[in-house]
MMTF fields as JSON, N, C-alpha, C and O atoms, coordinates in Angstrom:
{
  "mmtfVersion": "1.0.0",
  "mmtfProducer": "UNKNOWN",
  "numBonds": 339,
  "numAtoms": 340,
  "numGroups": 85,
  "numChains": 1,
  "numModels": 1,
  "chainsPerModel": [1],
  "groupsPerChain": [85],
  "chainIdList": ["A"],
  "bondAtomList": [4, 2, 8, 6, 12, 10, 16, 14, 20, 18, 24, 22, 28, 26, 32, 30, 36, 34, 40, 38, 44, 42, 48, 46, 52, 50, 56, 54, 60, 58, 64, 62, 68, 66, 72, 70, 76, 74, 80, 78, 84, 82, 88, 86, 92, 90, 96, 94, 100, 98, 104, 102, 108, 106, 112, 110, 116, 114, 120, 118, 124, 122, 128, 126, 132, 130, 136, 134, 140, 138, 144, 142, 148, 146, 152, 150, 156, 154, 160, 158, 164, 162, 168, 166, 172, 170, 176, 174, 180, 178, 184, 182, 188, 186, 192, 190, 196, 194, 200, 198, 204, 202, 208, 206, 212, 210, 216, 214, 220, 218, 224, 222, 228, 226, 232, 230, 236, 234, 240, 238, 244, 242, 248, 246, 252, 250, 256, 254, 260, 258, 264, 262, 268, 266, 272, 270, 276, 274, 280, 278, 284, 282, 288, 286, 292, 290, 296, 294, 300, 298, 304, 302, 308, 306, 312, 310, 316, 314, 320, 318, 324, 322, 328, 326, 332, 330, 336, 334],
  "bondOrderList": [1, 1, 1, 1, 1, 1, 1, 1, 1, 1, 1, 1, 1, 1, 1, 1, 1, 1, 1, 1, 1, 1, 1, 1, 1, 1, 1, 1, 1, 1, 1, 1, 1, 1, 1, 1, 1, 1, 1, 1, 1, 1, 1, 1, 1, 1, 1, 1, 1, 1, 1, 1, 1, 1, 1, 1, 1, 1, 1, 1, 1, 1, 1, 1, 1, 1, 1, 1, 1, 1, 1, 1, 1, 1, 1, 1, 1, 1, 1, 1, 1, 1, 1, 1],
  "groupList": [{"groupName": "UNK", "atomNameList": ["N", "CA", "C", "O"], "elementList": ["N", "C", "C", "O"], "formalChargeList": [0, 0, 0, 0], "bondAtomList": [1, 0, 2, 1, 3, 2], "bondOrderList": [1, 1, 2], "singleLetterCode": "X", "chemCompType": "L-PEPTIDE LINKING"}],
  "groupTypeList": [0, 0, 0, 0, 0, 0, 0, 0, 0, 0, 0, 0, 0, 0, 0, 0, 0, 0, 0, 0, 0, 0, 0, 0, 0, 0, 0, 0, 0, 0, 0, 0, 0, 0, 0, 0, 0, 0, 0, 0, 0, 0, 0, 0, 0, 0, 0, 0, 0, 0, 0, 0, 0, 0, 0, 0, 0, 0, 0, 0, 0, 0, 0, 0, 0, 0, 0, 0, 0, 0, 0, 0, 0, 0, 0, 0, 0, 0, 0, 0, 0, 0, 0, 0, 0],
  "groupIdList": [1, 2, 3, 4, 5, 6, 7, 8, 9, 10, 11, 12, 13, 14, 15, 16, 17, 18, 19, 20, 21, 22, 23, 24, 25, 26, 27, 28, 29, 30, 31, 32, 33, 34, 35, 36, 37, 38, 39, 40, 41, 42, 43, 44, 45, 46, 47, 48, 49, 50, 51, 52, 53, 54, 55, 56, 57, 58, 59, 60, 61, 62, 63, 64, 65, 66, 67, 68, 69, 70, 71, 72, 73, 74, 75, 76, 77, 78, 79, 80, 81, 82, 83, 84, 85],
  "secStructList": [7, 7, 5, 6, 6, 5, 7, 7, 7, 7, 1, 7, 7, 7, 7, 7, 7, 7, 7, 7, 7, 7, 1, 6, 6, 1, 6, 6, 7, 1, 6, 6, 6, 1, 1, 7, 7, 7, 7, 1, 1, 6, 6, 2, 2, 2, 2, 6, 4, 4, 4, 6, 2, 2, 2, 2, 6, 1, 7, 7, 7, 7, 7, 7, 7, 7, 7, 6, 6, 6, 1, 7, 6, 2, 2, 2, 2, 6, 6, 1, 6, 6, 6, 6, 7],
  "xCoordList": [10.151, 9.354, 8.226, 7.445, 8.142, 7.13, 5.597, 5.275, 4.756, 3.423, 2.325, 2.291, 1.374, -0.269, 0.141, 0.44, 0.082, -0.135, 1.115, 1.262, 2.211, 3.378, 4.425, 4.292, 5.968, 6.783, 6.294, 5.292, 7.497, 7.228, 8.884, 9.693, 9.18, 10.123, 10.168, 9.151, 11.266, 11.063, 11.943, 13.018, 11.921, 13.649, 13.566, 14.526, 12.534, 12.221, 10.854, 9.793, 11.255, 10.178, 9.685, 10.444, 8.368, 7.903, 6.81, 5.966, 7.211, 5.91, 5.596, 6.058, 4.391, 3.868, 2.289, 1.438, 2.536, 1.475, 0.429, 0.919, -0.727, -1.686, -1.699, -1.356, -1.927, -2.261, -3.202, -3.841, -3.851, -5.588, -5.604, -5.524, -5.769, -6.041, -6.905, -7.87, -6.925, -8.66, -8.318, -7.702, -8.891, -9.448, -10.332, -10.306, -11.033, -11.997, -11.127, -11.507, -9.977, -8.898, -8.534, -7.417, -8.784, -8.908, -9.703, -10.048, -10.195, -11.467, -10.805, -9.78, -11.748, -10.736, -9.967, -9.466, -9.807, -8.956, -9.358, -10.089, -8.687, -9.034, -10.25, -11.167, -9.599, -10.677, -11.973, -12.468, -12.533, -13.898, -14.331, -14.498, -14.694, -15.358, -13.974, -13.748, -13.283, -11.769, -11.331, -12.011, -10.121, -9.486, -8.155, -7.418, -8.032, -6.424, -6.649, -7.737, -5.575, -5.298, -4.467, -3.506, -5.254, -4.266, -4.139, -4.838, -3.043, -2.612, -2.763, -1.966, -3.928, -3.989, -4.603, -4.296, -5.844, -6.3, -6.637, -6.93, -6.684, -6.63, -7.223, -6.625, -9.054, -9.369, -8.658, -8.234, -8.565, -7.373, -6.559, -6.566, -5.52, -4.438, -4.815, -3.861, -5.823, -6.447, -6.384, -5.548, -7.524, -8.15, -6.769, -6.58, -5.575, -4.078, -3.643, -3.441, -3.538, -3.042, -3.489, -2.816, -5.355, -5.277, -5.613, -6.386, -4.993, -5.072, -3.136, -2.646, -2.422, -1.195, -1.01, 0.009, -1.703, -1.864, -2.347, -1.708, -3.488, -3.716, -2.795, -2.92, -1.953, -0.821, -0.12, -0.064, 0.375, 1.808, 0.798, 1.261, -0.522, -0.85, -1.227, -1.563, -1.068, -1.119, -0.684, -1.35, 1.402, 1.913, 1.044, 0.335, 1.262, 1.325, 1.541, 2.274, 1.007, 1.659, 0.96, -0.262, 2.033, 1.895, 2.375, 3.308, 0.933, 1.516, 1.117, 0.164, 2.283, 2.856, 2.757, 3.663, 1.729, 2.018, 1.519, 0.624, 1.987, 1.354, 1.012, 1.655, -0.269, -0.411, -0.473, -0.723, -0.224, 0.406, -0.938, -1.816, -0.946, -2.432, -3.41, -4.458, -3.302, -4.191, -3.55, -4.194, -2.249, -1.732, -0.267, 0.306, 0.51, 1.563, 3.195, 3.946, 3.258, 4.4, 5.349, 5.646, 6.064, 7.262, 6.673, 7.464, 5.171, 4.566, 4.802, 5.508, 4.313, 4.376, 5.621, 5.762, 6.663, 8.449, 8.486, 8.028, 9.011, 8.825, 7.947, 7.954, 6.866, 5.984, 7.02, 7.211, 7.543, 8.017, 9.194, 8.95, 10.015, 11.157, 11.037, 11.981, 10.111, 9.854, 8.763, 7.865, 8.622, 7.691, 8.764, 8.845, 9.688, 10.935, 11.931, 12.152, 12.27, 12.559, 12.235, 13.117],
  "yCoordList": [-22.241, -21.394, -22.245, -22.833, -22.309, -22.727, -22.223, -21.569, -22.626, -22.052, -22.785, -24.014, -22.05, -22.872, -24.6, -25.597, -24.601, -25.889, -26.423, -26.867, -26.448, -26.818, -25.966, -24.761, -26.937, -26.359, -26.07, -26.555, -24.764, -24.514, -24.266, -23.815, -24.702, -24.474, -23.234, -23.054, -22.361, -21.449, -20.801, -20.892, -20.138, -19.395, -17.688, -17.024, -17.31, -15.688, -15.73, -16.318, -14.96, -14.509, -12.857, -11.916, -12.699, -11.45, -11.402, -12.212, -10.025, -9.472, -7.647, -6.509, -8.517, -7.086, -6.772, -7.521, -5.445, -4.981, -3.94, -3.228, -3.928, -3.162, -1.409, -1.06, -0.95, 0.805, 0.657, -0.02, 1.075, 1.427, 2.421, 2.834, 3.815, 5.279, 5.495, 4.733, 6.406, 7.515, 8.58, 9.563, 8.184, 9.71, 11.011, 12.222, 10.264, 10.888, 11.943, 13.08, 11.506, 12.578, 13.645, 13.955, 14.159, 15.976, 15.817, 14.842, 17.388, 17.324, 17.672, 18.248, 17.125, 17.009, 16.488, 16.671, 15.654, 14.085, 13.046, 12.704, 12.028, 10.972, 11.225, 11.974, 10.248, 10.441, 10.345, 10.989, 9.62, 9.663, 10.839, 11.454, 11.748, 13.247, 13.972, 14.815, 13.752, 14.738, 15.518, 15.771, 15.753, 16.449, 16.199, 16.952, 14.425, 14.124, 12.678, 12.247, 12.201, 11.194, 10.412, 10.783, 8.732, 7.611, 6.561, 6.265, 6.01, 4.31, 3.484, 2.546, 3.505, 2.594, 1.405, 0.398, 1.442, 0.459, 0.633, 1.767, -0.438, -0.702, 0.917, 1.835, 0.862, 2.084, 3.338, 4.075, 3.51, 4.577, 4.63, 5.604, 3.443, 3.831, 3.697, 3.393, 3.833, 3.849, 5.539, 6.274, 5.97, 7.619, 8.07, 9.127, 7.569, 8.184, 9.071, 10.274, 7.56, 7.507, 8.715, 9.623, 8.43, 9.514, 10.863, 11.547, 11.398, 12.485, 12.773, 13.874, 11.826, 12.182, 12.165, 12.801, 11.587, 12.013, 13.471, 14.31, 13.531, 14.909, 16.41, 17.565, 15.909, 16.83, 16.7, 17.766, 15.671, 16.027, 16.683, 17.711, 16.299, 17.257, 18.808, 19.578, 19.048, 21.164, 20.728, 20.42, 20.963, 20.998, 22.072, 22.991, 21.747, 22.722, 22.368, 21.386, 23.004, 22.823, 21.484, 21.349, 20.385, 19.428, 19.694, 20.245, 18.827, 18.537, 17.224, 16.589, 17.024, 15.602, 15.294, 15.778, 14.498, 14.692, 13.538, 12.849, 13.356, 12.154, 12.907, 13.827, 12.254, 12.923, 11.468, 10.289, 11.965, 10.824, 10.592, 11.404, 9.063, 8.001, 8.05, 7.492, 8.803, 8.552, 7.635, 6.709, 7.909, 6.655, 6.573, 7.542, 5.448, 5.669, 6.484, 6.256, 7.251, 7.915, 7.626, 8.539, 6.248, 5.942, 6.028, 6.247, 5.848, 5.796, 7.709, 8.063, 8.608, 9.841, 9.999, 9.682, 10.415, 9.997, 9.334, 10.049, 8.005, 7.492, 7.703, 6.84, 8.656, 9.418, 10.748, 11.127, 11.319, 13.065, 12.312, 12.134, 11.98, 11.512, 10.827, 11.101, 10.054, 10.035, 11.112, 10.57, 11.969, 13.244, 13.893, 13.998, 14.352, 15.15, 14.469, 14.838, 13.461, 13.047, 12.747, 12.415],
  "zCoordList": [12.809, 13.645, 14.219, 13.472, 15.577, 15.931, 16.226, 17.218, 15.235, 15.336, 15.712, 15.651, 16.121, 16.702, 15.797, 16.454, 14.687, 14.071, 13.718, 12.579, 14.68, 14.684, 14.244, 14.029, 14.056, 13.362, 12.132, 11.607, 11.424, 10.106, 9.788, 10.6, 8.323, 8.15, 7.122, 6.452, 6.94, 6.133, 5.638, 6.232, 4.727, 4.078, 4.458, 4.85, 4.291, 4.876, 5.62, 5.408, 6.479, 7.382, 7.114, 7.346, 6.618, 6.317, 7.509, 7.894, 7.952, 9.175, 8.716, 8.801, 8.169, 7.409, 8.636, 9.116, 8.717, 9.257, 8.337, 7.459, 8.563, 7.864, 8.391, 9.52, 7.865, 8.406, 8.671, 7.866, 9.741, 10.474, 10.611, 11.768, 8.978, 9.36, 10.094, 10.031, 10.907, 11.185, 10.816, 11.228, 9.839, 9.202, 9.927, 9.709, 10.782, 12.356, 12.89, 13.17, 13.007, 13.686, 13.025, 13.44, 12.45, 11.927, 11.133, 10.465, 11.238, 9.885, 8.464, 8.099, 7.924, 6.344, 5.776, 4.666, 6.686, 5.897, 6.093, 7.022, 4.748, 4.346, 2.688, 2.352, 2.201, 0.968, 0.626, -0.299, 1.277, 1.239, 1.75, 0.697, 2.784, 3.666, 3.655, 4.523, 2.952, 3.352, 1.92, 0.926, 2.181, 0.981, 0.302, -0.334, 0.749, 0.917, -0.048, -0.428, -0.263, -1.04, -0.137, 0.537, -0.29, 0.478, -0.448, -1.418, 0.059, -0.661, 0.288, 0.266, 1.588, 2.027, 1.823, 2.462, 0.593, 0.189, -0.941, -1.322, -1.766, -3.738, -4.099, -4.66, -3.382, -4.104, -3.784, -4.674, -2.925, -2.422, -3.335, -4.088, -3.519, -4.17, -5.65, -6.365, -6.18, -7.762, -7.558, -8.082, -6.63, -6.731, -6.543, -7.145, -5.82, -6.048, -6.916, -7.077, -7.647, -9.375, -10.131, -10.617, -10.112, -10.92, -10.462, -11.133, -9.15, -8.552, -8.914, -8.659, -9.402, -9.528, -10.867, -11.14, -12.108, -12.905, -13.36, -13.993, -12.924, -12.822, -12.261, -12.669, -11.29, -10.36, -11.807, -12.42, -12.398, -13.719, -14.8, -15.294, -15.29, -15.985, -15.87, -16.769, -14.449, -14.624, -12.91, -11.922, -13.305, -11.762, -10.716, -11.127, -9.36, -8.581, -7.488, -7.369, -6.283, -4.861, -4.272, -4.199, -3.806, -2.929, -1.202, -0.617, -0.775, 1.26, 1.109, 0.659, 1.695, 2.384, 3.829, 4.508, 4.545, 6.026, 6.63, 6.141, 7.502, 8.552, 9.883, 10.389, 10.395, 11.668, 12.836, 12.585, 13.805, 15.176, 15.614, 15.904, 15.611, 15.667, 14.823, 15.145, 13.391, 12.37, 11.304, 10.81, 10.949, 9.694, 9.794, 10.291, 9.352, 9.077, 8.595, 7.647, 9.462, 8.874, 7.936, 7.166, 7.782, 6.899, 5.425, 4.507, 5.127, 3.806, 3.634, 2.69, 4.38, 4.129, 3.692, 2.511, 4.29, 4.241, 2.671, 1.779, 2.306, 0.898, 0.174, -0.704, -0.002, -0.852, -0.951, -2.107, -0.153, -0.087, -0.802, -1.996, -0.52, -1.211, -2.695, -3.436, -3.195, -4.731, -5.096, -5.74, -4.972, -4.872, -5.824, -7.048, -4.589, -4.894, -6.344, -7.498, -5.596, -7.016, -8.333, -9.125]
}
């Protein structure tokens, strides 16, 4: 692959992109001023944990959602699907 500081040789090529929520975009979400739980960053995905700990210790009703230009959809999607399972 040729890059700024030359060739590079390589066995896999990973192109990972970051999530840039806004939370700004409806009221009430995002974890800090909201009412929702994210894994977009370490602390996020710590306050997760033990917001899903807490969900297996006294089940009840989960929402799962992504909204269009605030975060990633495919993370919502593979959350509902090991949710369910």
């Amino acid at each position: 692959m040729e890059t700024t500081v030359g060739l590079q040789a390589y066995d896999y090529l990973l192109v990972a992109t970051r999530p840039k929520p806004d939370y700004d975009m409806l009221p009430g979400l995002g974890p800090e001023r909201g009412y929702t739980v994210s894994v977009c960053t370490l602390e996020h995905a710590e306050a997760a944990a033990h917001a899903w700990r807490d969900l297996l210790a006294a089940p009840g009703l989960v929402v799962i959602g992504a909204t269009q230009e605030a975060s990633c959809f495919g993370a919502a999607y593979e959350f509902l699907f090991n949710v369910r399972h």
